[in-house]
Predicted model as a PDB file, atoms N, CA, C, CB and O in Angstrom, pLDDT in the B-factor column:
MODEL        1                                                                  
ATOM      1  N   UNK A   1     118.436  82.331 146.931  1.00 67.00           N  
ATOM      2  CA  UNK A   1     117.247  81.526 146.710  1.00 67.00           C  
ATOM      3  C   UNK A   1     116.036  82.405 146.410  1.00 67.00           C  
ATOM      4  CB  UNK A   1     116.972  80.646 147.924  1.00 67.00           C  
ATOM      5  O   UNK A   1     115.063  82.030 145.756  1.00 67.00           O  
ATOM      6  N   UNK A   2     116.215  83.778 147.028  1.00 65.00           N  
ATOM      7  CA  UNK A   2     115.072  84.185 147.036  1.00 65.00           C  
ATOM      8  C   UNK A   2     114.573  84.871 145.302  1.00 65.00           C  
ATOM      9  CB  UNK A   2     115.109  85.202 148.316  1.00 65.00           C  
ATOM     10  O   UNK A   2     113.429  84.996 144.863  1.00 65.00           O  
ATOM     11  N   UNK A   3     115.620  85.144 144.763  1.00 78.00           N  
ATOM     12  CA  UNK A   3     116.002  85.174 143.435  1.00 78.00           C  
ATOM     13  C   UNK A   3     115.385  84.456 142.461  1.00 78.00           C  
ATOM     14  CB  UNK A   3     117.127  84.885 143.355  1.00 78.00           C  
ATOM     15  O   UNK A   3     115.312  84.913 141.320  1.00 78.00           O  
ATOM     16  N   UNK A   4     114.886  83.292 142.775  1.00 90.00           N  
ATOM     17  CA  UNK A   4     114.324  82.192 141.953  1.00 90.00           C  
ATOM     18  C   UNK A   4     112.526  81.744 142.525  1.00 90.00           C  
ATOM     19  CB  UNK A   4     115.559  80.760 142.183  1.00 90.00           C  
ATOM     20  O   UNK A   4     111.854  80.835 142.038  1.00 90.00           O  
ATOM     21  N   UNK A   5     112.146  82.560 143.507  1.00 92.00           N  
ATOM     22  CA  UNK A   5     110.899  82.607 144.114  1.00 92.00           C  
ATOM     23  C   UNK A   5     109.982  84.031 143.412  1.00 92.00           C  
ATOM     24  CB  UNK A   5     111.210  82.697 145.848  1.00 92.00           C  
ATOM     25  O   UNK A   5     110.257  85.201 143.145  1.00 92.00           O  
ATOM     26  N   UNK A   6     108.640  83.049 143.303  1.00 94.00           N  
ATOM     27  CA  UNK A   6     107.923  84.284 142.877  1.00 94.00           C  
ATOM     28  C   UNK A   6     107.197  84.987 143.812  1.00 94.00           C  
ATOM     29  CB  UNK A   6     107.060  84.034 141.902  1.00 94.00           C  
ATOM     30  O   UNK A   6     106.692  84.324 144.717  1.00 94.00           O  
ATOM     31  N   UNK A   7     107.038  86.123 143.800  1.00 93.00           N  
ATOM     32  CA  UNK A   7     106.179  87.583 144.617  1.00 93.00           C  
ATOM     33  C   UNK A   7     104.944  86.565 145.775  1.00 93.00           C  
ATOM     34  CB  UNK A   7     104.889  88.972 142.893  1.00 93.00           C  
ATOM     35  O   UNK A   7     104.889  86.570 147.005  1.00 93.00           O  
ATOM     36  N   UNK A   8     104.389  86.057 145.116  1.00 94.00           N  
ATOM     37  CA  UNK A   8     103.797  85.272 145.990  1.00 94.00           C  
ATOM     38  C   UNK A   8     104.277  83.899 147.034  1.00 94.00           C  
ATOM     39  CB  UNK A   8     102.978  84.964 145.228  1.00 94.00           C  
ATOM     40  O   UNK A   8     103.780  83.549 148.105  1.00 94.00           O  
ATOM     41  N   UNK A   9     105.295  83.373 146.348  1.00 95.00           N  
ATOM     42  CA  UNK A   9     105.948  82.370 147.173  1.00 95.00           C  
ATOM     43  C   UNK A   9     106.869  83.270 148.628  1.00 95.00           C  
ATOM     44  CB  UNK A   9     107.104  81.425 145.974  1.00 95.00           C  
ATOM     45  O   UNK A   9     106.991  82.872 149.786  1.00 95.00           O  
ATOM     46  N   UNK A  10     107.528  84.902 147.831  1.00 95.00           N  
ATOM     47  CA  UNK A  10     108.334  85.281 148.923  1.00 95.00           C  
ATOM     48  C   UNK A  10     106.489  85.974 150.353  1.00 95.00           C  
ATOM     49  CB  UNK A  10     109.915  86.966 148.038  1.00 95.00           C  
ATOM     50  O   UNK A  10     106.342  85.932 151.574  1.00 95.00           O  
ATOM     51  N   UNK A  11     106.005  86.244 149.728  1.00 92.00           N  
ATOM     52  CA  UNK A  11     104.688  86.590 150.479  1.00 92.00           C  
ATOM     53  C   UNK A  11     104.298  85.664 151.481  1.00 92.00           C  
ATOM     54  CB  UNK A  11     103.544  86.688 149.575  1.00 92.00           C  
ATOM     55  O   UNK A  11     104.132  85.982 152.659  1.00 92.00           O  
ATOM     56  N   UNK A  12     104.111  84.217 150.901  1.00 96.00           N  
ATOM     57  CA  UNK A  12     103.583  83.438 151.821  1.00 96.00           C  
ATOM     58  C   UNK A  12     104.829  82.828 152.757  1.00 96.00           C  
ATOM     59  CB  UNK A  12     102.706  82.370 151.085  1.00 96.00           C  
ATOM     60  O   UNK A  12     104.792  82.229 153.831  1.00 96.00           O  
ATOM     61  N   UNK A  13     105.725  83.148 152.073  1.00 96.00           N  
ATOM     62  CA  UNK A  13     107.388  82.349 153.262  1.00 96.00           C  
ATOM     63  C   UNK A  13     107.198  83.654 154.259  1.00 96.00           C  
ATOM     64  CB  UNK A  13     109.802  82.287 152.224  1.00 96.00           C  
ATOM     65  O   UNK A  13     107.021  83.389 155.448  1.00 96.00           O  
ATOM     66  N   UNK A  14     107.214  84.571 153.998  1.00 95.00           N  
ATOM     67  CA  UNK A  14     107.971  86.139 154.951  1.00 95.00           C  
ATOM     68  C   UNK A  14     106.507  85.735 155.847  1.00 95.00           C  
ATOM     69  CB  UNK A  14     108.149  88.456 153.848  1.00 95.00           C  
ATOM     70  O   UNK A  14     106.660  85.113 156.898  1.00 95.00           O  
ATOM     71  N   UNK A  15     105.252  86.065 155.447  1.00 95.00           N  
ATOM     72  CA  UNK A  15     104.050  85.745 156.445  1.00 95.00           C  
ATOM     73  C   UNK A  15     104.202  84.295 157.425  1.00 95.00           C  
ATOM     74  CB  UNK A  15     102.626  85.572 155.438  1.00 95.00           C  
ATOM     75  O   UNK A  15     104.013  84.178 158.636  1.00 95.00           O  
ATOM     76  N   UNK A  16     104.554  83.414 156.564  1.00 97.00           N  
ATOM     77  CA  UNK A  16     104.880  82.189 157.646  1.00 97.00           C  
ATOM     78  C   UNK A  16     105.970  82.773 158.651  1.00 97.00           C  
ATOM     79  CB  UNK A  16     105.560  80.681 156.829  1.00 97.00           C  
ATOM     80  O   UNK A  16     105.501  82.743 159.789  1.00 97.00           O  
ATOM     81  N   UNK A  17     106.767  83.093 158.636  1.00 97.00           N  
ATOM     82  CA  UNK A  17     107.865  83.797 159.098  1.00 97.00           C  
ATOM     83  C   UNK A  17     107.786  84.373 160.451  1.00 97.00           C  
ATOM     84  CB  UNK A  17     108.131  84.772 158.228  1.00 97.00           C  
ATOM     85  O   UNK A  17     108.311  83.859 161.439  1.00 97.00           O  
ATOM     86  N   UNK A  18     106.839  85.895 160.447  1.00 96.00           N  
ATOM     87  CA  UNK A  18     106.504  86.741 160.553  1.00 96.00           C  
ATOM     88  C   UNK A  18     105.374  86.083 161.986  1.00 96.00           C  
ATOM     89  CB  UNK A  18     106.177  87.368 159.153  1.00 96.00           C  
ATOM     90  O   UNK A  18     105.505  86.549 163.118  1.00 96.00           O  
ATOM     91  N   UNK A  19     104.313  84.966 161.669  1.00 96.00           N  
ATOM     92  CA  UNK A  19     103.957  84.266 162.361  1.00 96.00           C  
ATOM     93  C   UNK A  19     104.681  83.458 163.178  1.00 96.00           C  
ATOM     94  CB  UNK A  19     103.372  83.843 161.849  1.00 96.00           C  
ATOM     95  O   UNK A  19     104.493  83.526 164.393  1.00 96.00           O  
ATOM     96  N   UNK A  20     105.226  82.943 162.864  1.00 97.00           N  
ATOM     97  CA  UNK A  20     106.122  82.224 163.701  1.00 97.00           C  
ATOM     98  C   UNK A  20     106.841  82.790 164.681  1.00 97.00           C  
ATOM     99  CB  UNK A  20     106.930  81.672 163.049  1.00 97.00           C  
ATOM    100  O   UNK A  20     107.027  82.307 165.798  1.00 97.00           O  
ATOM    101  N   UNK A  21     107.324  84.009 164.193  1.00 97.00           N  
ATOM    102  CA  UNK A  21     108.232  85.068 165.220  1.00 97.00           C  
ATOM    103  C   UNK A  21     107.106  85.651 166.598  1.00 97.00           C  
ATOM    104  CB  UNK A  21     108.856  86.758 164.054  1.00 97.00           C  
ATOM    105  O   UNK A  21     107.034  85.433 167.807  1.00 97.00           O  
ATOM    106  N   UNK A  22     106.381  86.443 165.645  1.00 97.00           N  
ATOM    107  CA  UNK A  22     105.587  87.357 166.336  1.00 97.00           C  
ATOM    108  C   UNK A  22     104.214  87.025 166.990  1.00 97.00           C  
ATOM    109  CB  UNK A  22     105.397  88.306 165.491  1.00 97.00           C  
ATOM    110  O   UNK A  22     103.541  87.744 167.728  1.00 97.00           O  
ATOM    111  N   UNK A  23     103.828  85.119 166.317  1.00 96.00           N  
ATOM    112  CA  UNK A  23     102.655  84.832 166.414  1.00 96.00           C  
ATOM    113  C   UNK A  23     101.579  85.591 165.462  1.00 96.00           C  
ATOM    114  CB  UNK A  23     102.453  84.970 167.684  1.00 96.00           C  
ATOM    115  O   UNK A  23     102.016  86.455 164.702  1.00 96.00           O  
ATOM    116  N   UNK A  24     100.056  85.273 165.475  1.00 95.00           N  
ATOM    117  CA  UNK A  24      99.350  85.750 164.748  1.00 95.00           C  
ATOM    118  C   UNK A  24      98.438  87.073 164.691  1.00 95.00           C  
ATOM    119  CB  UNK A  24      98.897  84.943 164.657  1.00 95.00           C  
ATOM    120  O   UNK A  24      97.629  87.510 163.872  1.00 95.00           O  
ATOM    121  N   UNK A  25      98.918  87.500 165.894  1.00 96.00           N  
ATOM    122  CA  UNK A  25      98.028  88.902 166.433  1.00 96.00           C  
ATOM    123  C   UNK A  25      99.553  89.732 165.942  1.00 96.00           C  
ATOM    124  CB  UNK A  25      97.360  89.025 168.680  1.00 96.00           C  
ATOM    125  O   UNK A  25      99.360  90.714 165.225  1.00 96.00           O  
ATOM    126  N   UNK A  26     100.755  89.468 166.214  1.00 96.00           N  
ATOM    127  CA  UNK A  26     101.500  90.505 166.146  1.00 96.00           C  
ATOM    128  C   UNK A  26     102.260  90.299 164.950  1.00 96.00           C  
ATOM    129  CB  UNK A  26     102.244  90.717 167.302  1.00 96.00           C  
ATOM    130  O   UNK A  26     103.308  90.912 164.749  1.00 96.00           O  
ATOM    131  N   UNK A  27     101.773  89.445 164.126  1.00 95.00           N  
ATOM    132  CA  UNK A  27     102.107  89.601 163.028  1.00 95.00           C  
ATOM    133  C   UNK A  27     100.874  90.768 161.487  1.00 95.00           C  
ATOM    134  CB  UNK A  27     102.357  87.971 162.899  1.00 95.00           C  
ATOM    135  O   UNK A  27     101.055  91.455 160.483  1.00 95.00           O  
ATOM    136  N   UNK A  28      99.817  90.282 162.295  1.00 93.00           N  
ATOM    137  CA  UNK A  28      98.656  91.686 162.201  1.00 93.00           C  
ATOM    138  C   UNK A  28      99.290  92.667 162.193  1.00 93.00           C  
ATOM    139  CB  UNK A  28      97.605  91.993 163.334  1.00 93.00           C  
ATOM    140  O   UNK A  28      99.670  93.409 161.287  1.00 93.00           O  
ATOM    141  N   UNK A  29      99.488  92.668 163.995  1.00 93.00           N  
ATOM    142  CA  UNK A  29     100.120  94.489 163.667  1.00 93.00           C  
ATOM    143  C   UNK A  29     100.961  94.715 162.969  1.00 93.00           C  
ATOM    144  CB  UNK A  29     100.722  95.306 164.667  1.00 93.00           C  
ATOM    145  O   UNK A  29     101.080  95.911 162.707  1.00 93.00           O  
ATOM    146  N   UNK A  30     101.746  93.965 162.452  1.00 94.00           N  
ATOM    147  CA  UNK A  30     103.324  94.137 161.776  1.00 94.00           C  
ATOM    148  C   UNK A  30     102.912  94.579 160.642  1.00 94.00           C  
ATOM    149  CB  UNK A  30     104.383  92.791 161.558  1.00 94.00           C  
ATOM    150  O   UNK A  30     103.447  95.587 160.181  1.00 94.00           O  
ATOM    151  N   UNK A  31     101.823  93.897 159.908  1.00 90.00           N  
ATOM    152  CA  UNK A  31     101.731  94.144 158.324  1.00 90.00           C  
ATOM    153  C   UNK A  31     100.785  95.783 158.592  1.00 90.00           C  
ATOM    154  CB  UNK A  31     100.639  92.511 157.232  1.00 90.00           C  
ATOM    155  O   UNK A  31     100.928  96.799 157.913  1.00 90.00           O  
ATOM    156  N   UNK A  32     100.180  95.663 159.354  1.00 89.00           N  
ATOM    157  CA  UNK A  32      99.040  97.022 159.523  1.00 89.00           C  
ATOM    158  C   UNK A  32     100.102  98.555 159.286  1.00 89.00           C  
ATOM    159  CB  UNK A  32      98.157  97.017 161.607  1.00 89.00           C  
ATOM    160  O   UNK A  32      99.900  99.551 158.590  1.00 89.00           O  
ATOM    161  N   UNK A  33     100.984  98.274 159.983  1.00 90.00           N  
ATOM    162  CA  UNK A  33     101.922  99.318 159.795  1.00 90.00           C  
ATOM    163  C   UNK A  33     102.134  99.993 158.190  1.00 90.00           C  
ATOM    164  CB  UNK A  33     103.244  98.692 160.317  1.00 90.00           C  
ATOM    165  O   UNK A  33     102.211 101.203 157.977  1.00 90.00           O  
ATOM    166  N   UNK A  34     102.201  99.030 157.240  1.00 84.00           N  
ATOM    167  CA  UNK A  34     102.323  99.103 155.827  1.00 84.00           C  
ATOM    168  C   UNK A  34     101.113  99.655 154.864  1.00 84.00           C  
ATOM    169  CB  UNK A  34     102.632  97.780 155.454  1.00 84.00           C  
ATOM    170  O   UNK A  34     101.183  99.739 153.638  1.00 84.00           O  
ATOM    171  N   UNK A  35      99.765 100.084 155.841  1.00 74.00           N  
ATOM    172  CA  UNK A  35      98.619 100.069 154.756  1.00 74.00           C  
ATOM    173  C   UNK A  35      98.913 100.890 153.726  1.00 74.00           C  
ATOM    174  CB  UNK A  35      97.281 100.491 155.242  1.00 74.00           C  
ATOM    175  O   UNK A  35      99.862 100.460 153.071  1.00 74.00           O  
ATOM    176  N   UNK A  36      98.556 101.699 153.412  1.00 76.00           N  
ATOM    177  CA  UNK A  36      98.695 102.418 152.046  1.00 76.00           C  
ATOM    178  C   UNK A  36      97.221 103.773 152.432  1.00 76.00           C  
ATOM    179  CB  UNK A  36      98.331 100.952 150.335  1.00 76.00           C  
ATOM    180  O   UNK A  36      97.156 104.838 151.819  1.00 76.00           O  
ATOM    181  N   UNK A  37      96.149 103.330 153.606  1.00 77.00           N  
ATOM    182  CA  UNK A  37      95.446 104.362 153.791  1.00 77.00           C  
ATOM    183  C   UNK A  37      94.590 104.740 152.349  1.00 77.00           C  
ATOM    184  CB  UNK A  37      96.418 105.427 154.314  1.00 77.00           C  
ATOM    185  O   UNK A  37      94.675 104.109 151.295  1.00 77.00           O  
ATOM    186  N   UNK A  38      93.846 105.799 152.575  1.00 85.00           N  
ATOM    187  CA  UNK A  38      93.189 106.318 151.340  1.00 85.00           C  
ATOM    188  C   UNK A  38      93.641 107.931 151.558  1.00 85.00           C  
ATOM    189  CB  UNK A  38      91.344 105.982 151.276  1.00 85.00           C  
ATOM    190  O   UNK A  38      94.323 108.494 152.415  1.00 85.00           O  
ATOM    191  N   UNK A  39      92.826 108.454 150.197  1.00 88.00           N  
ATOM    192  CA  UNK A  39      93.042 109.902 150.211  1.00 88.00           C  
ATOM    193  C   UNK A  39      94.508 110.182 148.993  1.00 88.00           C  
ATOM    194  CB  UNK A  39      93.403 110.406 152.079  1.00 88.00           C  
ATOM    195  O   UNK A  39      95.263 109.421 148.389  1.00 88.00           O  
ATOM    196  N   UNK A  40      94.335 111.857 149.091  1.00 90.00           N  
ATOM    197  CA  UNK A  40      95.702 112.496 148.860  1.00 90.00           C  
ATOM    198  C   UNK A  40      96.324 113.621 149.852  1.00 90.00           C  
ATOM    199  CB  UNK A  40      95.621 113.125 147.528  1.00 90.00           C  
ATOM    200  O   UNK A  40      95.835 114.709 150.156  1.00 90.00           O  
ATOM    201  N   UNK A  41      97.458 113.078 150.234  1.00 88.00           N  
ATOM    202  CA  UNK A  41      97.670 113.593 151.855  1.00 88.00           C  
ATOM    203  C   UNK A  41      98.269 114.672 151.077  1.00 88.00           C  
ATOM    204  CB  UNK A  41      98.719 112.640 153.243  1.00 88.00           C  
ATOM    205  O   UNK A  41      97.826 115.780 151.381  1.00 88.00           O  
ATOM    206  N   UNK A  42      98.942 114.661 150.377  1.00 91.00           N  
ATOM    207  CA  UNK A  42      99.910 116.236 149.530  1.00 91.00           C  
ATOM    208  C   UNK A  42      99.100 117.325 149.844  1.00 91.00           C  
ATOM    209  CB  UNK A  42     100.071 116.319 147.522  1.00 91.00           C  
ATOM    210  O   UNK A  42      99.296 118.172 150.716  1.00 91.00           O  
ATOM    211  N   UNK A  43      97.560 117.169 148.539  1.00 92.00           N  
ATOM    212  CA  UNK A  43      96.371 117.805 148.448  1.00 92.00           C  
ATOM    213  C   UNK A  43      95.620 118.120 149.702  1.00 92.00           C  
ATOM    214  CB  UNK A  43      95.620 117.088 147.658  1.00 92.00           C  
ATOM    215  O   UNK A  43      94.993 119.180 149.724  1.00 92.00           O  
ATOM    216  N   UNK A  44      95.602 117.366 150.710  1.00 91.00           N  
ATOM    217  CA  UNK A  44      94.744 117.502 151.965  1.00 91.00           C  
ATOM    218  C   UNK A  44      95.667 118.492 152.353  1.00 91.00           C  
ATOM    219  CB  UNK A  44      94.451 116.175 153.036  1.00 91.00           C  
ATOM    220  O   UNK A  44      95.288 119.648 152.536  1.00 91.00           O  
ATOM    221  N   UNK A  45      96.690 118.196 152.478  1.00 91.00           N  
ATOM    222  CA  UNK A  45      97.954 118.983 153.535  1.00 91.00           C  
ATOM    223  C   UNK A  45      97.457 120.447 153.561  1.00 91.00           C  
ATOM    224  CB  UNK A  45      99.831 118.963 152.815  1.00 91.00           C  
ATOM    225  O   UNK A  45      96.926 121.145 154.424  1.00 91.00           O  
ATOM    226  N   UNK A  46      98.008 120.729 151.700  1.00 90.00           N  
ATOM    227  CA  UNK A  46      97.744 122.053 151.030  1.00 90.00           C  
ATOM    228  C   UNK A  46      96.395 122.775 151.114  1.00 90.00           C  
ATOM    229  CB  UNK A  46      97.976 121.875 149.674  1.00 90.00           C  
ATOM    230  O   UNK A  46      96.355 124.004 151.174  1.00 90.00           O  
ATOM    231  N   UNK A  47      95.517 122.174 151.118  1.00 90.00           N  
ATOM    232  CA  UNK A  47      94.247 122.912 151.694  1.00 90.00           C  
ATOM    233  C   UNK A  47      94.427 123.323 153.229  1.00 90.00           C  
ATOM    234  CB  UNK A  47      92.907 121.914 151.572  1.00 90.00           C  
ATOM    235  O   UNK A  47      94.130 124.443 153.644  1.00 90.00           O  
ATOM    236  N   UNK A  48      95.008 122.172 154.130  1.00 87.00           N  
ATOM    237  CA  UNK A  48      95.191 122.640 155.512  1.00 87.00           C  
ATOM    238  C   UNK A  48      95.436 123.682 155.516  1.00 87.00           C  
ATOM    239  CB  UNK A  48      96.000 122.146 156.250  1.00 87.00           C  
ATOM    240  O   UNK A  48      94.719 124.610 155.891  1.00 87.00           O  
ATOM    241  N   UNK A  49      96.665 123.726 155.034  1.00 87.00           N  
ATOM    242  CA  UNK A  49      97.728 124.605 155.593  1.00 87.00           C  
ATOM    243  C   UNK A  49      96.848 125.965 154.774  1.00 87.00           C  
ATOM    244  CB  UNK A  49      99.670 124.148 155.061  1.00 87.00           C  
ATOM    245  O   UNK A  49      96.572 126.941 155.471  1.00 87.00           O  
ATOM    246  N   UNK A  50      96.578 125.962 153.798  1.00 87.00           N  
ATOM    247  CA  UNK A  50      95.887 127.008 153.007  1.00 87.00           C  
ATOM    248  C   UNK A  50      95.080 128.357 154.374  1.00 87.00           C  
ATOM    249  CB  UNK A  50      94.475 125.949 151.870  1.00 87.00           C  
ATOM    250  O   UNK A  50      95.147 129.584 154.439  1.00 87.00           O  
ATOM    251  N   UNK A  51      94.384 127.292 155.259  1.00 85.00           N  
ATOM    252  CA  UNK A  51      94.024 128.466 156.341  1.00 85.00           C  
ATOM    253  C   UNK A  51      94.311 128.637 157.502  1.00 85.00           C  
ATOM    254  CB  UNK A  51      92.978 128.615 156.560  1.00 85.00           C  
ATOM    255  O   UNK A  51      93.652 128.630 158.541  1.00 85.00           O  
ATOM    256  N   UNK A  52      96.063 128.902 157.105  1.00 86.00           N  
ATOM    257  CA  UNK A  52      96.521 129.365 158.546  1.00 86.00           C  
ATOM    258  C   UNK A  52      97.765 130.193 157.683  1.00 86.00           C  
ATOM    259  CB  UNK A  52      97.037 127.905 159.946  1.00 86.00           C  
ATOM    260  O   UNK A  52      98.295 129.963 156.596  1.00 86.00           O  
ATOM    261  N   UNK A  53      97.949 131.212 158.656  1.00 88.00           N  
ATOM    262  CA  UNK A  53      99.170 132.232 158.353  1.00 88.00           C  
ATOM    263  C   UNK A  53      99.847 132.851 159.435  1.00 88.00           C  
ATOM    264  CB  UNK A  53      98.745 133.366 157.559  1.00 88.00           C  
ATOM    265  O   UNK A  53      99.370 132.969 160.563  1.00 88.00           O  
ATOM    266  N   UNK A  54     101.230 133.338 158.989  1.00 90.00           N  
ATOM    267  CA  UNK A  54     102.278 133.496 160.351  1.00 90.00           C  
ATOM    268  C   UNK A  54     101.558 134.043 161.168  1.00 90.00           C  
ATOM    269  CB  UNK A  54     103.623 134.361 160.283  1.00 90.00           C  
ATOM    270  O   UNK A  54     101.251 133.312 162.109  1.00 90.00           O  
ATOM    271  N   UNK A  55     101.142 135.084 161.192  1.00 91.00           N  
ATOM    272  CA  UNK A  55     100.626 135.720 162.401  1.00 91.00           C  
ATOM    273  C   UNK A  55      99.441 135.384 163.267  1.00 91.00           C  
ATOM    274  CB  UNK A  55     100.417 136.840 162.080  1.00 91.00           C  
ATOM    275  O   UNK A  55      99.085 136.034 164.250  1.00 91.00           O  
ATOM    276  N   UNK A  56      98.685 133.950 162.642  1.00 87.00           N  
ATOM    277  CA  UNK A  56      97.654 133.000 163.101  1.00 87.00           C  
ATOM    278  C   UNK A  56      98.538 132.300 164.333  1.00 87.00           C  
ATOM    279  CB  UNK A  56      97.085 131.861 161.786  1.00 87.00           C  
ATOM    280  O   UNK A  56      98.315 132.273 165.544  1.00 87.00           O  
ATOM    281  N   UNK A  57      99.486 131.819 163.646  1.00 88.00           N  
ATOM    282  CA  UNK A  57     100.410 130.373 164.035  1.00 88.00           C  
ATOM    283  C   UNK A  57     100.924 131.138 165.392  1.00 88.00           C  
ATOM    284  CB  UNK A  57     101.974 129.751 162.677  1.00 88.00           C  
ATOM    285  O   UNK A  57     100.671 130.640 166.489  1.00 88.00           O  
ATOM    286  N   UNK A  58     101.678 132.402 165.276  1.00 92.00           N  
ATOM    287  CA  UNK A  58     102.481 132.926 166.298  1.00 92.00           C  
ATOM    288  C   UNK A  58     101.703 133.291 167.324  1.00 92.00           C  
ATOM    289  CB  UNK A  58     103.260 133.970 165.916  1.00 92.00           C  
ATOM    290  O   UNK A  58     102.186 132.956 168.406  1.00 92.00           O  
ATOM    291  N   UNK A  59     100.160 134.136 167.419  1.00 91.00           N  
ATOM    292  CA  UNK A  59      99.124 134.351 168.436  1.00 91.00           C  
ATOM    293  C   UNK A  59      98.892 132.910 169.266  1.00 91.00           C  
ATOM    294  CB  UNK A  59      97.704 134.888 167.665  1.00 91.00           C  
ATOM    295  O   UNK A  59      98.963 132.739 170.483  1.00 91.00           O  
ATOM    296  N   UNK A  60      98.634 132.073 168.372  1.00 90.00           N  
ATOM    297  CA  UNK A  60      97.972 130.451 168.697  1.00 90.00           C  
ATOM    298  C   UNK A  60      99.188 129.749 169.840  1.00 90.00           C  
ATOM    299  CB  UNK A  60      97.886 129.237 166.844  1.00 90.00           C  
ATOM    300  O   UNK A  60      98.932 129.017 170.796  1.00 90.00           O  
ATOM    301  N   UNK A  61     100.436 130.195 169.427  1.00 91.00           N  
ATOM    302  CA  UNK A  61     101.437 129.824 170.137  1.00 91.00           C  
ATOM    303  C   UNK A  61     101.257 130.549 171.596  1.00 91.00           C  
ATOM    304  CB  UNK A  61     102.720 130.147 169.367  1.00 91.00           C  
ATOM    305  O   UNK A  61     101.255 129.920 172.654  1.00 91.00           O  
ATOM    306  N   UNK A  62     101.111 131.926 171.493  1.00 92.00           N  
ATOM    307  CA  UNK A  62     101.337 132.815 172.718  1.00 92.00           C  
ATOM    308  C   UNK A  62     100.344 132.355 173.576  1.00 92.00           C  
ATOM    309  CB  UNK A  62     101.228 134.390 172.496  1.00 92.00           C  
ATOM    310  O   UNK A  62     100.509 132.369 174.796  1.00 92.00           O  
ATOM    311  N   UNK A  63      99.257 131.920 173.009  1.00 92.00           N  
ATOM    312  CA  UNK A  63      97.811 131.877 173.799  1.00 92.00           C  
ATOM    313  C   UNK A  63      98.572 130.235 174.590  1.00 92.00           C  
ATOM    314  CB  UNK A  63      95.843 131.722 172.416  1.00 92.00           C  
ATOM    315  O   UNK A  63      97.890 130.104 175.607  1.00 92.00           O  
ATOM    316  N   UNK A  64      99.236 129.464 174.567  1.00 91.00           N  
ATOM    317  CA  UNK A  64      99.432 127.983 174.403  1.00 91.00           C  
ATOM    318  C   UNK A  64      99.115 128.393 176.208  1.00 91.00           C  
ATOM    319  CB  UNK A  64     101.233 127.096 173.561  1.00 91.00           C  
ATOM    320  O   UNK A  64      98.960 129.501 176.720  1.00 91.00           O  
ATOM    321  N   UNK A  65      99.104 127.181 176.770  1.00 89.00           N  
ATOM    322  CA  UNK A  65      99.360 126.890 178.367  1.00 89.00           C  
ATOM    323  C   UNK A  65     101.116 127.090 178.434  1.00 89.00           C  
ATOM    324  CB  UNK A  65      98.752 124.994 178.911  1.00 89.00           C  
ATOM    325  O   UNK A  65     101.839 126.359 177.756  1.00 89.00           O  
ATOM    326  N   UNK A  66     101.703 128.211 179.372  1.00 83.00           N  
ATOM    327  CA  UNK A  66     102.966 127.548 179.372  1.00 83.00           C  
ATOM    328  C   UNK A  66     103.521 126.620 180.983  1.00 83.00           C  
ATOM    329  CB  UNK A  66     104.007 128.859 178.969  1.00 83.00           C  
ATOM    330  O   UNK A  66     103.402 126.794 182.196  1.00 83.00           O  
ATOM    331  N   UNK A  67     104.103 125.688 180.132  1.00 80.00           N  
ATOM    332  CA  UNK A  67     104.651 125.289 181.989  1.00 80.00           C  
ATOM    333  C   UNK A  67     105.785 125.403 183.208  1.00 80.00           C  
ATOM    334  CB  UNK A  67     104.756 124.164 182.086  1.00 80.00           C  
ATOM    335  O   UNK A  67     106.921 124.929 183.185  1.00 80.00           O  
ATOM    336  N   UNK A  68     105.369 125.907 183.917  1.00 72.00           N  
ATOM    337  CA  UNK A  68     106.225 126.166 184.756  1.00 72.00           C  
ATOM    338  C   UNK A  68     107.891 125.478 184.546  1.00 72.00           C  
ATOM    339  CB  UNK A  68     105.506 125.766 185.939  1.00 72.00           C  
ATOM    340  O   UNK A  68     107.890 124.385 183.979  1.00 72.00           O  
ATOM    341  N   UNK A  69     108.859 125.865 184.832  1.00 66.00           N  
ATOM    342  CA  UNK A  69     110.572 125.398 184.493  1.00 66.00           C  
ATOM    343  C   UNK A  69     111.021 125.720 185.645  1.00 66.00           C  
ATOM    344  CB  UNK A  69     111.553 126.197 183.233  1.00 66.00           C  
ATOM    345  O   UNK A  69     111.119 126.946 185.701  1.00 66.00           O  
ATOM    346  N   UNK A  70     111.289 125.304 186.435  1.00 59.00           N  
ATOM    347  CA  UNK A  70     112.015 125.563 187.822  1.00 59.00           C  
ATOM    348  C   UNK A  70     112.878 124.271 188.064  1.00 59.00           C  
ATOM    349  CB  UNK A  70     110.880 125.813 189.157  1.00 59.00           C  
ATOM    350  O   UNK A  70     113.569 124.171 189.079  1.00 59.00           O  
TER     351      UNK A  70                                                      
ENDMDL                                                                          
END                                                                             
């Protein structure tokens, strides 16, 4: 059936749906999960990472708190 429904008909059935299951607050969160966000995370990443290097990363580690294992 769903085959013969358009983008918007399957939209408003799955949201009726979705409400019904989860109610209307947790059907919020359900779709929130899906945003799309802004930015370019690739590009952001690559600048991150741009200022840090092994021997940054490995000091930063040593310095960490460690916790006790007994």
């Amino acid at each position: 059936m769903s085959h013969t429904m358009s983008q918007n008909q399957i939209r408003s059935i799955g949201i009726a749906a979705l409400t019904k299951t989860l109610g209307p607050v947790g059907m919020t969160r359900f779709l929130q999960q899906f945003d799309r966000g802004v930015g370019d995370y690739t590009n952001d990443r690559v600048q991150w990472l741009e200022q840090f290097n092994l021997d940054e990363i490995c000091k930063s580690i040593d310095e960490m708190p460690r916790k006790d294992k007994r």
